[in-house]
N, C-alpha and C positions, 0 to 999 in steps of 0.2 A: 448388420455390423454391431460389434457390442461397445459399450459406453468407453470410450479411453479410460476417464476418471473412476469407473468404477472397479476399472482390471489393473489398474494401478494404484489408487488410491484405495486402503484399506483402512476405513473407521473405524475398526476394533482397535488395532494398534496407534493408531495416530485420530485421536477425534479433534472433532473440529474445533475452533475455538474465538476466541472475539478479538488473535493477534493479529490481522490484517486491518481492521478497522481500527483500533488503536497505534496501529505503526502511520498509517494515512493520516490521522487525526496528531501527531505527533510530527511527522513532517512538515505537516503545513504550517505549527505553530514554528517549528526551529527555523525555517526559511522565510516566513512572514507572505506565506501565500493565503491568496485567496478562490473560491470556488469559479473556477472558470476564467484563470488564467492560463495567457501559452507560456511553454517553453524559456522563451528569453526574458517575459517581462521580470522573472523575478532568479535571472541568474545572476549569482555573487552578492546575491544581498547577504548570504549568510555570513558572509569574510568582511563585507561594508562595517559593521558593527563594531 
């Protein structure tokens, strides 16, 4: 079977880039989470403020 991501995912046209890690790193700071938190501990903190 061949790679889903690679019969879909065309890196010529669209390369990859370091916007996933910066959107993560950018979430955490606006919600005030931290690495290895669940779900609830840190809902509505962002409206708290």
């Amino acid at each position: 079977m061949t790679d889903y991501l690679k019969v879909v995912y065309d890196e010529a046209s669209h390369p990859l880039t370091e916007y996933s890690a910066k959107l993560c790193n950018y979430l955490f700071q606006v919600f005030g989470m931290k690495p290895g938190m669940k779900g609830s501990a840190y809902k509505g903190s962002y409206h708290e403020s």
